[in-house]
C-alpha positions in Angstrom: 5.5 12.2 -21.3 8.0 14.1 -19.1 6.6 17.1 -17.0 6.6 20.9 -17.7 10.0 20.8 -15.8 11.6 17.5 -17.4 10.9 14.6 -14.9 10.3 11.8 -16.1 6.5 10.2 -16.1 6.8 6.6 -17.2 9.5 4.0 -17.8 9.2 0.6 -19.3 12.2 -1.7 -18.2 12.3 -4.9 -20.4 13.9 -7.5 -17.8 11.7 -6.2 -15.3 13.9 -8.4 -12.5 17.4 -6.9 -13.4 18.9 -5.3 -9.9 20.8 -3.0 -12.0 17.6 -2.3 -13.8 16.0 -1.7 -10.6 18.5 0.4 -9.0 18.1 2.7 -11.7 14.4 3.1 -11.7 14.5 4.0 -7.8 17.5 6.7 -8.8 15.4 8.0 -11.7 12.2 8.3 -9.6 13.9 9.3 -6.3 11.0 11.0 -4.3 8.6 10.8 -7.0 4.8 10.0 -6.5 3.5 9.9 -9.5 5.7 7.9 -11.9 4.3 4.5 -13.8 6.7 1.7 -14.1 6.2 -1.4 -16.4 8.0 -4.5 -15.6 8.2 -6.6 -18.6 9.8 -10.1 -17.5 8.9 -13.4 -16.4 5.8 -14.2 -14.3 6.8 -15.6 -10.8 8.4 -14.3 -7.6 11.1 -12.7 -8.4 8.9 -10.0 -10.9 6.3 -10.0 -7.8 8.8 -8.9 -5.3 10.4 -6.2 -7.8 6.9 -5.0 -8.3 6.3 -4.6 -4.7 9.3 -3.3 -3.5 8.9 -0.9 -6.1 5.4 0.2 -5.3 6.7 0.4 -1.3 8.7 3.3 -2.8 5.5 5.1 -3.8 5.7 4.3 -7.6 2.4 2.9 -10.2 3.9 -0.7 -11.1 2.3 -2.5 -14.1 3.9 -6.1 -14.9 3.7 -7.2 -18.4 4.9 -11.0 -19.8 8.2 -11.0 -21.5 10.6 -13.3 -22.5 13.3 -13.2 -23.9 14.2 -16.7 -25.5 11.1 -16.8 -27.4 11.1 -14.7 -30.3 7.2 -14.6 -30.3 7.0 -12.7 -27.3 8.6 -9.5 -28.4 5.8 -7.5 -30.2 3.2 -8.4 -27.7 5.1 -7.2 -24.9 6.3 -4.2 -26.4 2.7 -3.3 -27.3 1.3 -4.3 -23.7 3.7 -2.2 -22.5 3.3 1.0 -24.9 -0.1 1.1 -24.4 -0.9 0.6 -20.5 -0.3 4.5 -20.1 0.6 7.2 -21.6 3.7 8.4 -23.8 6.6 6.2 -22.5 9.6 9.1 -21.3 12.3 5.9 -20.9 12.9 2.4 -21.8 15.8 0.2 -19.9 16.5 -2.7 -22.0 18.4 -4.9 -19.0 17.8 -8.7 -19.9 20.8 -10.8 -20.2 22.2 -14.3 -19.8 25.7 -15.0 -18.4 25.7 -19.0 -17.8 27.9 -21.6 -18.0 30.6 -19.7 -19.8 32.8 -22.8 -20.0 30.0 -25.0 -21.2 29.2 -22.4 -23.3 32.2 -22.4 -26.3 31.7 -25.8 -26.3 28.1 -26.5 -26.6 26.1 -25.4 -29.8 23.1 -25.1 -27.7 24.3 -23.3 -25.2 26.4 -20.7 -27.1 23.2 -19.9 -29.3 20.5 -19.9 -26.1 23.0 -17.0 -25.0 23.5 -15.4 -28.6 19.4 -15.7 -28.3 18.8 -13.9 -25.2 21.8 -11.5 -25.1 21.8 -10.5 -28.8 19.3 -11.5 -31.2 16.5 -9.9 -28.5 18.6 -6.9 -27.6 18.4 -6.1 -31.5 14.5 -7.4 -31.9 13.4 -5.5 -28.9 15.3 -2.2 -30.1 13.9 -2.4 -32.9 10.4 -2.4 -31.7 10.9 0.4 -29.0 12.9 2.7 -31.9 10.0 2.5 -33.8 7.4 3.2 -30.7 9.5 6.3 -29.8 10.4 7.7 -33.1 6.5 7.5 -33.7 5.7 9.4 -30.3 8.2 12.0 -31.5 10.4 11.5 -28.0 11.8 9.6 -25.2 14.9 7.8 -24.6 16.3 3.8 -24.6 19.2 3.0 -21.9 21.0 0.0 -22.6 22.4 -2.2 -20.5 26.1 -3.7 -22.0 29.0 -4.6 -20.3 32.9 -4.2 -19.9 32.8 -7.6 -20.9 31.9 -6.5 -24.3 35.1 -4.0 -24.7 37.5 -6.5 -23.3 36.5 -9.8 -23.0 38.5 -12.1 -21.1 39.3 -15.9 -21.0 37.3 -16.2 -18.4 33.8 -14.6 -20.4 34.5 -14.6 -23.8 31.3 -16.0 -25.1 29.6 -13.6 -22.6 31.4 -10.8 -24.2 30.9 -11.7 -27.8 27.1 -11.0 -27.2 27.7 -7.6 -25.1 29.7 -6.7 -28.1 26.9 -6.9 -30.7 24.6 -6.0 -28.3 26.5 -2.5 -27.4 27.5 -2.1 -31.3 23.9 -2.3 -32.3 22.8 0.3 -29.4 25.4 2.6 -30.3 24.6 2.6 -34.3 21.1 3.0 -33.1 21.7 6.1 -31.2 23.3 7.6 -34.5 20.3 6.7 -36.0 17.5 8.1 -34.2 18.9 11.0 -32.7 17.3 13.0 -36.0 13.9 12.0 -34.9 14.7 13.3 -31.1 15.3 9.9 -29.3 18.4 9.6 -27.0 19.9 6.0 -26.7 22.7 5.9 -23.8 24.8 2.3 -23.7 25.8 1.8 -19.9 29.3 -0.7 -19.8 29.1 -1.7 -15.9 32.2 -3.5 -14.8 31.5 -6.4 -12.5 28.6 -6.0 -10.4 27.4 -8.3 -6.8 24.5 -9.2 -7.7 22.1 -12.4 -8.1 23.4 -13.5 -11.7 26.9 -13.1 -10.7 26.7 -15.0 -7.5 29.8 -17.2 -6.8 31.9 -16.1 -9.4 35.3 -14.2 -8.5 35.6 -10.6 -9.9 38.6 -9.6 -12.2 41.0 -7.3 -10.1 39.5 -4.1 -9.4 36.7 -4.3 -11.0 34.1 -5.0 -8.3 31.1 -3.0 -7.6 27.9 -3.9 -5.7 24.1 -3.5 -6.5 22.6 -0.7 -4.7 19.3 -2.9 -5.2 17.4 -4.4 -2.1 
């Protein structure tokens, strides 16, 4: 639960590797001691080295399994998240899955993996962490769309398609639940450096860089 003077005690970011993710946690904590962050992603190096470079900046980092292909993993780690600590203040929801997007309107498999990962868990999970907040009576959800889902280009189309529903279903949400005192903010980066857009051009203009090390 947020302090006497509104500082936020513990986040829960589900893609626990995303640099955006990241970025934001460090901006959200800035000199903070005392905060508790859950990384929910997959085990291996990548969550390690968040976790650590995280904990360098004075923060309580507690990893928990996620993933998002596999529909059974939702509700467990949602619930090992919600109930390492205390009232959860924020939750990032930052998973995504930009791939092949020419193989991707022209393989079944591949189009649904990304429908999977970048829609159909976007919902699940904010389903799940709706419920959790509504029933602690606070806290807020920032989602992590894209541009790509207001205009999608040639280039991303399938990409876009799943930022679309993902950011429709986010912003219905927020209607939703604001009632029961829950804030949802959708956040529409535009093209951003960073490990999952390695090697691929930027549209014109629309180039920014993760602030994540």
């Amino acid at each position: 639960m947020k302090d006497a003077i509104g500082n936020v005690q513990r986040v829960v970011v589900l893609g626990g590797t995303s640099e955006i993710a990241l970025a934001t946690v460090a901006k959200l904590t800035a000199q903070r001691r005392d905060v508790q962050v859950t990384l929910a992603a997959r085990p291996g190096e990548r969550r390690a080295t968040a976790a650590a470079t995280l904990e360098a900046l004075g923060l309580q980092v507690s990893e928990v399994n996620f993933e998002a292909a596999e529909r059974t993993s939702y509700e467990r780690a949602i619930s090992d998240a919600f109930e390492s600590g205390g009232d959860v203040d924020v939750v990032i929801v930052a998973f995504g899955l930009l791939g092949d997007q020419e193989r991707a309107w022209r393989d079944i498999d591949t189009a649904l993996e990304q429908v999977q990962v970048n829609f159909t868990a976007a919902v699940g999970c904010g389903v799940l962490v709706a419920d959790r907040l509504r029933k602690q009576g606070h806290g807020a959800i920032i989602a992590m769309s894209s541009v790509a889902g207001e205009r999608p280009r040639k280039s991303n189309f399938m990409y876009g398609s799943t930022k679309a529903g993902m950011d429709a279903f986010y912003t219905g949400l927020g209607d939703a639940i604001e009632k029961d005192g829950i804030q949802v903010l959708v956040v529409r980066p535009g093209f951003v450096r960073s490990r999952m857009t390695d090697g691929l051009a930027a549209a014109p203009l629309r180039v920014h860089r993760s602030s994540w090390t």
